[in-house]
C-alpha positions as CSV (number, residue, x, y, z in Angstrom):
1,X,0.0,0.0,0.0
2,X,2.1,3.0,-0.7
3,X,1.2,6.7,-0.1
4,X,-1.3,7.4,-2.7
5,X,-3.5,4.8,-1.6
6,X,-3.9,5.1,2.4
7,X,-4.6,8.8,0.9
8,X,-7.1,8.3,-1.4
9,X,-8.8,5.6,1.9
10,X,-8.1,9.2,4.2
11,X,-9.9,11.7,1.9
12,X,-12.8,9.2,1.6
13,X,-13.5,8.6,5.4
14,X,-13.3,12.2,5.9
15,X,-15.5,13.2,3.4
16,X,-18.1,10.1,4.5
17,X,-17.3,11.4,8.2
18,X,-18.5,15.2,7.2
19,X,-21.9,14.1,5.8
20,X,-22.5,12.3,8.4
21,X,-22.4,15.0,10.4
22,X,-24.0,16.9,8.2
23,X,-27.1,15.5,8.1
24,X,-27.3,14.4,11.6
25,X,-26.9,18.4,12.3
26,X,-29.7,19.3,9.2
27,X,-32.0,15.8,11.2
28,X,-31.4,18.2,15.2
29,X,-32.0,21.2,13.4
30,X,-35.0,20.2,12.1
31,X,-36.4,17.7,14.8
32,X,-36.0,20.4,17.5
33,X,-37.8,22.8,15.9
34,X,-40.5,20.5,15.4
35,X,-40.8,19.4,18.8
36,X,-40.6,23.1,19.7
37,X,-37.9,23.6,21.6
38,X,-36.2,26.1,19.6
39,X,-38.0,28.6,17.0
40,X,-34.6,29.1,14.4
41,X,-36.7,31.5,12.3
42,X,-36.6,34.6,14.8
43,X,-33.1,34.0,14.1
44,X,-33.2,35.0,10.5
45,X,-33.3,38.5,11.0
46,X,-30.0,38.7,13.4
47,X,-28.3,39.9,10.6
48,X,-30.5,42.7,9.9
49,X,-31.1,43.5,13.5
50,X,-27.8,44.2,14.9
51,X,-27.8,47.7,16.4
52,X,-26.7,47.7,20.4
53,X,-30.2,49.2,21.1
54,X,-32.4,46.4,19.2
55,X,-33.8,43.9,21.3
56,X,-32.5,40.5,22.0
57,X,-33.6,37.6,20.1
58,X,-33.5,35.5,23.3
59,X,-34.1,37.1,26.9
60,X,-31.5,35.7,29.4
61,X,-32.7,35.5,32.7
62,X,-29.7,35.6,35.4
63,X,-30.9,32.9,37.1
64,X,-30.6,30.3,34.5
65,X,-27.9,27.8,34.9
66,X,-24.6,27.8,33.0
């Protein structure tokens, strides 16, 4: 097995690895937002709404845990 080989066997691992994760991301993404754990489309407009006196997307109360 020479160089060129255990590469090409690296590069296609990785790349298997990465899609994986991928779509187990895109699957928790989705699934929690069904469930309704998390509403990811107030976050859409974060971009837009950056000035220091807009208001949050998320209120942090100081008595949550860390």
């Amino acid at each position: 097995m020479d160089i060129f080989q255990l590469q090409g066997y690296a590069y296609f691992g990785l790349v298997t690895l990465m899609v994986v994760v991928l779509y187990s991301y895109i699957y928790h993404l989705y699934s929690s937002e069904k469930k309704g754990t998390k509403d990811f489309e107030k976050y859409g407009n974060m971009a837009l709404n950056d000035e220091i006196d807009d208001t949050p997307v998320e209120k942090i109360s100081k008595d949550e845990k860390k």
